[in-house]
N, C-alpha and C positions, 0 to 999 in steps of 0.2 A: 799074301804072296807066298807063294812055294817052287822050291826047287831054284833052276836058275832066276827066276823073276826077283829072286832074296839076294843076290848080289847086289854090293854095290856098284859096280858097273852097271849093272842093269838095270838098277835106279837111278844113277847117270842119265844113262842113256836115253830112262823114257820121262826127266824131268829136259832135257836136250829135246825131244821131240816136242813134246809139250809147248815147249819155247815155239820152238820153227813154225808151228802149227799156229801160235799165235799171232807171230808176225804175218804169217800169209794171209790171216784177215783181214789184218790192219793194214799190211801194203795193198788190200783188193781195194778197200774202200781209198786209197790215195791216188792208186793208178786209174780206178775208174771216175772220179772228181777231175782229173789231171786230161783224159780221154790219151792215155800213153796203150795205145793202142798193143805195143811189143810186151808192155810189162803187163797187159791184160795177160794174151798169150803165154807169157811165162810161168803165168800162177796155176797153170792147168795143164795137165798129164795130155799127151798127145791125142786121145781118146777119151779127154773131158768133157763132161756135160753140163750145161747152166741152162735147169728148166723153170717153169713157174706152177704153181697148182691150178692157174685155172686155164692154163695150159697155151697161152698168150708167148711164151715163150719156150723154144723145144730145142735148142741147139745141141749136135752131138758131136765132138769132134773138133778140136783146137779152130782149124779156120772155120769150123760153123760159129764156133761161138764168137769169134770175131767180127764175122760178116753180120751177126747178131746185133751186137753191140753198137756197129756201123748205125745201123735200124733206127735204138735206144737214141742212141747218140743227135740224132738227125731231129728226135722231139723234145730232147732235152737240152738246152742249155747249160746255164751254170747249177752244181749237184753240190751237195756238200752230205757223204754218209758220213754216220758214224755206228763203230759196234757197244754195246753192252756188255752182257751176260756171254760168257764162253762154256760150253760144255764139252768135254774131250773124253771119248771113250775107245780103249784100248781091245782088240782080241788076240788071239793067239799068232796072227800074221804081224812082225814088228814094223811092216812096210803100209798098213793098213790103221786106218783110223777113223772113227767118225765124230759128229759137231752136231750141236744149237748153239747156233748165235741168234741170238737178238738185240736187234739194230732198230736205227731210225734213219731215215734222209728226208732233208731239204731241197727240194726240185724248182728251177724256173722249166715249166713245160706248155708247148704250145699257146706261150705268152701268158701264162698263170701262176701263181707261187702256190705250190702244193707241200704236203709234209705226209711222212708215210710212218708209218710204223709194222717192224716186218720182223720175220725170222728167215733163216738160212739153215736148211735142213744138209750138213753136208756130207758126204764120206770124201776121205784122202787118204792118196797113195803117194809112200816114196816114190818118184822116178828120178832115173841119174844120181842118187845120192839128197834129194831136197824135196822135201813136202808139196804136196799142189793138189788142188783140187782133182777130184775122179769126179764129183758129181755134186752140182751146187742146186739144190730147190726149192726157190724164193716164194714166201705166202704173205700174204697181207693181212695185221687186223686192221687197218685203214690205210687208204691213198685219198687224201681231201684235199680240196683248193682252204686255201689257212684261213680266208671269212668263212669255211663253214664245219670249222671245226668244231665247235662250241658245241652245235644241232647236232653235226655228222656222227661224232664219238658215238652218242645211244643209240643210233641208226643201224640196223643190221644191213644196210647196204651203205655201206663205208666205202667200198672202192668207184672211186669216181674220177680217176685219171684218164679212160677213155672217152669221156664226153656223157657220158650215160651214170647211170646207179647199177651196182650189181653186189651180190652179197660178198660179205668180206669172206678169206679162207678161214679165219680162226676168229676166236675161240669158239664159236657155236659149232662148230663140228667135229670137235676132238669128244674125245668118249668120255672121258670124268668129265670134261662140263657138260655134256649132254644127259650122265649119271646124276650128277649133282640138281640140276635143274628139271628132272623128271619129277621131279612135286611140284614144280611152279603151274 
């Protein structure tokens, strides 16, 4: 660190963001188990986004992502997420931030028990004074019914919560595993 970033206050400050930035995952995965429809909303910048990569999901904009959610909500049942791993990276804007999280959930869906294993690609902006998502981008290494877990994991078509097989978003198509596995 240099310059002002070597105060203590300023380390303060961005062990304080840090914090906030935390709870806003952990309150995402509570209000969306909960289906608190207000406290979705509030975890995203009025001009928030919550998309997915294979692009099943595009909301742009507080009430899209709500009326999004409606959607979700409508095939899902009872949800149980939880997060992992946090990753938080700061730049020169102190209102600005981005994330990997990687999570899992537990889904009752269109009368099936599924379990997923996912990341959350995020950037965030202070508004009003509190952390909230700008822009949330959900990928899957699996969405399985939990009998076909076992099989499904080695399967590169791991997403199978819409009735079908399709290939999972990750890891086979990020670049070191695709570097890594170019001798296979």
């Amino acid at each position: 660190m240099t310059g002002d970033a070597d105060t203590l206050e300023a380390r303060i400050r961005r062990l304080e963001d840090r914090a906030a930035i935390h709870e806003l995952v952990a309150r995402y995965a509570v209000v969306i188990d909960d289906r608190d429809l207000e406290g979705i909303g509030a975890l995203f910048t009025k001009d928030g986004a919550f998309r997915s990569k294979d692009g099943v999901m595009q909301a742009r904009g507080r009430e899209a992502v709500l009326e999004q959610f409606r959607g979700r909500f409508a095939a899902l049942r009872v949800s149980n997420h939880f997060s992992h791993d946090h990753i938080i990276g700061f730049g020169s804007d102190p209102d600005a931030a981005t994330g990997l999280v990687t999570a899992h959930a537990e889904v009752w869906r269109n009368g099936r028990a599924l379990i997923a294993a996912l990341r959350y690609e995020d950037a965030y902006r202070r508004e009003s004074g509190r952390w909230c998502f700008a822009d949330r981008l959900l990928s899957f290494l699996y969405y399985l019914p939990v009998e076909e877990y076992a099989q499904g994991l080695g399967d590169r078509l791991r997403m199978r919560a819409y009735g079908d097989r399709r290939p999972a978003d990750f890891p086979e198509s990020l670049p070191n595993w695709q570097r890594y596995h170019a001798e296979d």
